[in-house]
C-alpha positions in Angstrom: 90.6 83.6 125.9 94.3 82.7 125.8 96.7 85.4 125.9 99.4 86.2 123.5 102.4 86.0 125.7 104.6 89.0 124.8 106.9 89.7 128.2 109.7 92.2 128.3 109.9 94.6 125.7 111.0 98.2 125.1 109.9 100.8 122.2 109.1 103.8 121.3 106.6 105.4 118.9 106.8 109.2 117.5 106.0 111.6 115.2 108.6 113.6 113.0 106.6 116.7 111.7 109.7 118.0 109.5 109.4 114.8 107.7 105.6 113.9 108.1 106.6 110.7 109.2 105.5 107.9 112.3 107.2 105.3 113.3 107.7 102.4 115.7 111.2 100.8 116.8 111.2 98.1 118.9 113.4 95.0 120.6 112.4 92.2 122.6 113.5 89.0 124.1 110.3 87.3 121.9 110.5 86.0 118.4 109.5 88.3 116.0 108.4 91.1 117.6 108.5 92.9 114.9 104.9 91.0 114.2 103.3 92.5 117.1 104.1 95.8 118.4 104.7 97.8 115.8 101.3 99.7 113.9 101.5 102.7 112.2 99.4 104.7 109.4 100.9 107.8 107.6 98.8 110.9 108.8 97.1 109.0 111.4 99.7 108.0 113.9 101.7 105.5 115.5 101.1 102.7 117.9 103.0 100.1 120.0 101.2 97.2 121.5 102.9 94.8 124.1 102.9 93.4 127.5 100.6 90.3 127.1 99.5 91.6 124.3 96.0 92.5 122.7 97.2 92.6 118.9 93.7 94.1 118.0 94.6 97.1 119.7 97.2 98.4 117.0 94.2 98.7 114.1 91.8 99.7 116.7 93.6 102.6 117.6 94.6 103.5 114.2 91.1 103.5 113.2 89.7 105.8 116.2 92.8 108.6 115.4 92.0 108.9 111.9 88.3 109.9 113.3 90.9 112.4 115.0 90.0 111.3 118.7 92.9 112.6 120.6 94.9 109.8 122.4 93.9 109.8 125.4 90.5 108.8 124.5 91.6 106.8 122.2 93.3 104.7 125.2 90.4 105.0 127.4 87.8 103.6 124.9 90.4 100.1 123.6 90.9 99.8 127.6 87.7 99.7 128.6 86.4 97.5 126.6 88.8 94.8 127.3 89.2 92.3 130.5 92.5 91.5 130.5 93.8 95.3 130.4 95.8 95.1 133.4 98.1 92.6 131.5 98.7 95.4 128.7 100.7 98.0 127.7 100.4 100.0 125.0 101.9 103.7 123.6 100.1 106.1 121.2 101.3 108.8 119.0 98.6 111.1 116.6 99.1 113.1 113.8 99.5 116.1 115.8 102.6 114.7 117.8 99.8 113.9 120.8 100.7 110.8 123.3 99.3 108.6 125.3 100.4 105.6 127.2 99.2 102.7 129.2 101.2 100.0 131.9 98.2 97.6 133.2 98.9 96.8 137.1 100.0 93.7 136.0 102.9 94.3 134.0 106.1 92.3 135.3 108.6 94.9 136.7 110.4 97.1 135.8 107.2 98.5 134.0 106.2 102.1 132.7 106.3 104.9 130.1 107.7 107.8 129.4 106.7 110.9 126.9 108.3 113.8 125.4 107.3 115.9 122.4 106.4 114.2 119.7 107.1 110.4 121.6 106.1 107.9 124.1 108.5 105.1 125.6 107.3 102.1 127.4 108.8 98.8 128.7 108.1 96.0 130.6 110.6 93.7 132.8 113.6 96.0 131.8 116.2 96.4 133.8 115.0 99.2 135.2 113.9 102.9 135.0 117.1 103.6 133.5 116.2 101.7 129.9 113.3 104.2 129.4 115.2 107.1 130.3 118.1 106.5 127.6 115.5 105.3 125.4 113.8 109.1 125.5 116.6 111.1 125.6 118.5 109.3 123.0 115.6 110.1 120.6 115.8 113.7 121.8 119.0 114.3 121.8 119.5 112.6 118.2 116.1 115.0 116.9 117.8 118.3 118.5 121.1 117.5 116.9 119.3 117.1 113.7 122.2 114.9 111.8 120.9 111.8 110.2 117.2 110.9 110.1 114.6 109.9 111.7 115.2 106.2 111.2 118.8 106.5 113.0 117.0 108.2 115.9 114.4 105.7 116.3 117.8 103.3 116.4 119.9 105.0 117.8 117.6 105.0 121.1 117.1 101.7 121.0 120.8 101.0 121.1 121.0 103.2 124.0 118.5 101.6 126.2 119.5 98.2 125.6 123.0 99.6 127.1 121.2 101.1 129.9 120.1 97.1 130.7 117.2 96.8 128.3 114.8 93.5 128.4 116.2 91.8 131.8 116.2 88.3 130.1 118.5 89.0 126.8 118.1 90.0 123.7 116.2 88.5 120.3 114.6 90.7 118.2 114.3 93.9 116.7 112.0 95.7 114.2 111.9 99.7 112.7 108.7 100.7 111.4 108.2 104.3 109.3 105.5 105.4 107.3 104.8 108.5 105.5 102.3 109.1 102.4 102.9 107.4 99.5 107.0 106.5 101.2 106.1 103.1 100.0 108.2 101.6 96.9 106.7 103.2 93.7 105.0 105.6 96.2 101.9 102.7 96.2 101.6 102.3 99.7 102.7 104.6 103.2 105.7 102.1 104.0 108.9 104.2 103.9 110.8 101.5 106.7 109.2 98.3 107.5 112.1 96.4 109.1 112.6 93.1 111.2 115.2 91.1 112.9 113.3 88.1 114.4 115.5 85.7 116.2 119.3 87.0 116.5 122.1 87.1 119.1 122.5 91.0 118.4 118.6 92.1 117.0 119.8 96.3 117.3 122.6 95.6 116.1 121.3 93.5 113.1 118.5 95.8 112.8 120.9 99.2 112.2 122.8 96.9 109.5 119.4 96.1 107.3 118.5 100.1 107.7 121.7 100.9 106.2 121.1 98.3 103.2 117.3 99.8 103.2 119.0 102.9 102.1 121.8 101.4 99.7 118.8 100.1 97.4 116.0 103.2 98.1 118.2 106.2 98.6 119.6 108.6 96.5 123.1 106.8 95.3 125.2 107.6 92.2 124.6 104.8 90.0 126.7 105.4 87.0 130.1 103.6 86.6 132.5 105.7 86.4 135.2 104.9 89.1 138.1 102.8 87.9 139.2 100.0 90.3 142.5 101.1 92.2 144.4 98.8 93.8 143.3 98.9 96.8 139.6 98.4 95.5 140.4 95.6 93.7 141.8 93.3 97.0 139.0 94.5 98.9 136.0 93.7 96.0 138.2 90.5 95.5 137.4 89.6 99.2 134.2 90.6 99.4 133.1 88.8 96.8 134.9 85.8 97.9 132.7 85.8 101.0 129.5 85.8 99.4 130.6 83.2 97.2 131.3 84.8 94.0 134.6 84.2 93.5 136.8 80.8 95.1 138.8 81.4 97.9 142.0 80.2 96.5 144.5 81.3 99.3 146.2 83.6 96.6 147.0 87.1 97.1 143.6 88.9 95.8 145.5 92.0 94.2 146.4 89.3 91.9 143.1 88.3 90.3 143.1 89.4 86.7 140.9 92.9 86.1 138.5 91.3 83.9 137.6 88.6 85.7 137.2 90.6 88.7 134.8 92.8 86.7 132.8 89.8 85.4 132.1 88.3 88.9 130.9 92.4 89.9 128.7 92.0 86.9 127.1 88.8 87.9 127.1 89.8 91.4 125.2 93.5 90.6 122.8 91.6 88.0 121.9 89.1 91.0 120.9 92.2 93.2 118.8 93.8 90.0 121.4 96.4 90.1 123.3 95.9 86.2 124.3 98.9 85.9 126.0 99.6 88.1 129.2 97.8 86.4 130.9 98.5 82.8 132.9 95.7 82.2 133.8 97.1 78.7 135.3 100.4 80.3 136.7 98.7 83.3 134.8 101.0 85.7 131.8 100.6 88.7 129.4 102.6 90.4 130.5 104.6 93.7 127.4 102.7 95.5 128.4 99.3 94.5 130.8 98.4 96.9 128.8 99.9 99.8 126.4 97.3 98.7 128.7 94.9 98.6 130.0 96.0 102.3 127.2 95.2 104.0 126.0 92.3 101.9 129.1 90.9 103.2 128.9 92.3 107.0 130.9 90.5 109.2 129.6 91.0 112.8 131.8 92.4 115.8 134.0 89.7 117.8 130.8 90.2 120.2 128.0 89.1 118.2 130.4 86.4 117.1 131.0 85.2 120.3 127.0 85.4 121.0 126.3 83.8 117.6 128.2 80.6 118.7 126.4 77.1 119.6 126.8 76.1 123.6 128.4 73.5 124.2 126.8 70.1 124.7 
């Protein structure tokens, strides 16, 4: 049997009982790793697969903790039964907030887990010990503070531990996975979050910005247009809407773009994103939420992720 190369990776799978929700972030120096580490069912649990890794393991696991098999016999029975176990590593989460982990003896160093309430970490050729350990206590310190959600916190540790050093070879991608029942669009399926950066320079980074566009479109926003376009609204939709390409980049001062026509190109630009009302053109006025939209529809990356985003020279 050939083995599904998956080498140095960090995550972390947990439970968020005030929300009912599991989840799975995730970053790896691997193409789309979102693909293959993160598995998750709402009121079942939460599982992250990697190392070399045994893909069957995420709905095998999911499948034995909805019999309600705690964790840890959940890890003994997928173990067992496969050869190449000491290649894999995998960390398990139930619908009680139970863990489990697993690092094979042949993980490439720096290799292990770590567990809290609620969580499990694990890694493989990190840095070192260090990337687990802001990994955990990221998470816990973002759940005791209790701002944001549990997306952010999920996030917000990964951020941390790939500052501690994360994946010794680099970075490349990223993926956020949350489920709760019926979180899915429509409430038809458990999919609250199901997020993934597959090949970039900057996948956390990346990954934070598509969470916060996740929440421009799903969230609660106030959709009605009733804000008037101020001056200093009008450059900065002007410029925006210059770099996405709906209006020319003439050179000319933006401030001086006629109001109308400014309001015409929001209205094309809000029917593209199946958002229509959120512009008036009649009363000269826009939704509050469409010029976050617009924000990060437009993102430019940091001067570091543009530097990393450049070509090598030949």
């Amino acid at each position: 049997m050939r083995l599904l190369t998956l080498l140095g990776t960090f995550s972390i799978a947990a439970y968020d009982p005030g929300t009912q929700s599991w989840g799975v972030a995730t970053q790896s120096k691997y193409l789309a790793v979102g693909a293959v580490v993160p598995w998750a069912r709402a009121g079942v649990g939460a599982v992250a697969t990697q190392s070399r890794v045994n893909v069957g393991y995420g709905p095998a696991s999911l499948d034995l903790l909805a019999q309600d098999q705690a964790p840890a016999a959940v890890l003994a029975q997928i173990t067992a039964a496969d050869p190449h176990r000491a290649w894999r590593q995998i960390g398990i989460v139930d619908r009680h907030g139970r863990t489990a982990h697993y690092t094979g003896a042949k993980c490439f160093p720096w290799a292990g887990a770590r567990a809290g309430e609620g969580y499990t970490c694990q890694g493989n050729m990190l840095a070192s010990a260090d990337v687990l350990a802001a990994l955990a206590e990221t998470f816990e310190h973002a759940r005791d503070r209790g701002s944001d959600d549990f997306a952010e916190w999920l996030v917000a540790a990964l951020a941390a531990a790939q500052a501690a050093g994360g994946d010794r070879r680099g970075q490349q991608s990223a993926a956020l996975l949350v489920v709760r029942e019926r979180g899915g669009p429509q409430g038809l399926n458990d999919r609250a979050i199901d997020l993934r950066v597959d090949d970039h320079p900057a996948p956390i980074t990346a990954l934070h910005r598509l969470l916060l566009l996740h929440r421009e479109r799903a969230g609660p926003q106030d959709h009605r247009p009733h804000n008037s376009l101020s001056s200093a609204t009008h450059r900065h939709a002007v410029e925006l809407l210059q770099l996405l390409g709906y209006l020319p980049a003439t050179g000319s001062n933006p401030a001086a773009l006629p109001a109308t026509e400014l309001l015409h190109a929001l209205a094309r630009y809000a029917a593209d994103e199946e958002v229509p009302e959120y512009v008036d053109v009649s009363a000269q006025e826009i939704a509050p939420a469409l010029l976050d939209l617009l924000r990060l529809r437009a993102y430019v990356p940091p001067a570091a992720e543009r530097v990393a985003e450049q070509l090598p020279p030949r």
